[in-house]
C-alpha positions as CSV (number, residue, x, y, z in Angstrom):
1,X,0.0,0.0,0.0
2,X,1.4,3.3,-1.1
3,X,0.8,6.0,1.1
4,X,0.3,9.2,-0.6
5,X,0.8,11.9,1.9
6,X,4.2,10.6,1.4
7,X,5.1,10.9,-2.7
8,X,7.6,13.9,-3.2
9,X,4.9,15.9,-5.5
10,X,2.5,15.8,-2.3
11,X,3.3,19.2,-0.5
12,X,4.1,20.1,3.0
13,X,-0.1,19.9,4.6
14,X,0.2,20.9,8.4
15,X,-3.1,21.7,10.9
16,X,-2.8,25.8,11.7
17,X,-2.5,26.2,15.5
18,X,-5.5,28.3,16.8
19,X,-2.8,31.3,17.6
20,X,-1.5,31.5,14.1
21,X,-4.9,31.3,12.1
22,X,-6.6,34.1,14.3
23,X,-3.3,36.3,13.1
24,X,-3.9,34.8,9.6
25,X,-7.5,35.8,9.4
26,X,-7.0,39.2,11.0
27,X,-4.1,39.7,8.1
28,X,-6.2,39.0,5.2
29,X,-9.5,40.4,7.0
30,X,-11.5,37.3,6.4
31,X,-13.7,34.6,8.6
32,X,-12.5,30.7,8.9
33,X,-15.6,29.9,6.2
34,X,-14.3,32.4,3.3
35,X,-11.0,29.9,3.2
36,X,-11.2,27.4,0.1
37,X,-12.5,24.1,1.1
38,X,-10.3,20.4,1.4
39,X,-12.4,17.1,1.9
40,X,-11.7,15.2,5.2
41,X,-11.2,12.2,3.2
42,X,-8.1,14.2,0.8
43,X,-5.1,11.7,1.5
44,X,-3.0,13.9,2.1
45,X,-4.5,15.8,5.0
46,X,-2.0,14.9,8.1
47,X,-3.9,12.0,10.1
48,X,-5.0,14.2,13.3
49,X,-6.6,16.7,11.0
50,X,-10.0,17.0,11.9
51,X,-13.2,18.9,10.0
52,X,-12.8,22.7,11.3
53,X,-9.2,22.7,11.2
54,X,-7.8,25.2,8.9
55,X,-4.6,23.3,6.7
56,X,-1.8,25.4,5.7
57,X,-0.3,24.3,2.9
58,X,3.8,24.9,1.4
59,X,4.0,24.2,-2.3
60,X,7.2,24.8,-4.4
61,X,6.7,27.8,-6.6
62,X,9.1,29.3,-9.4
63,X,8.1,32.5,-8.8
64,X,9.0,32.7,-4.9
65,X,10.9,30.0,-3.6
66,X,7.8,28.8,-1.8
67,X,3.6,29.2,-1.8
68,X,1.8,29.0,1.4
69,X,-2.1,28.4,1.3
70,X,-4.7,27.7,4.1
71,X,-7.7,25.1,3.7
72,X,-10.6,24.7,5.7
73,X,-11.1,21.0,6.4
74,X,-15.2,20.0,5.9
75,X,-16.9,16.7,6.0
């Protein structure tokens, strides 16, 4: 069994800590619910993720060394 969280195309997923994502929120002026949306079920969502959590997410980019993105975790 392959475990896909794990392939080297998979970026970084980690749960936000409460602390962070209020400062997160306050910086881009915006409520938990406006975040995009990731499934509960997305295999790459770190295993103590739970529905609520906010995800933030470190992707590779070209552009600037690195991309961070937050997702809301729903059933």
């Amino acid at each position: 069994m392959v475990d896909v969280s794990q392939h080297e195309l998979v970026p970084e997923h980690s749960v936000l800590e409460e602390e962070i994502l209020e400062d997160v929120l306050d910086e881009y002026d915006i409520d938990r619910t406006d975040l995009p949306k990731i499934k509960r079920t997305d295999k790459a969502l770190p295993d103590e993720a739970e529905v609520g959590d906010v995800i933030k997410i470190v992707r590779n980019s070209r552009t600037t060394d690195q991309a961070v993105v937050y997702r809301l975790v729903v059933e």
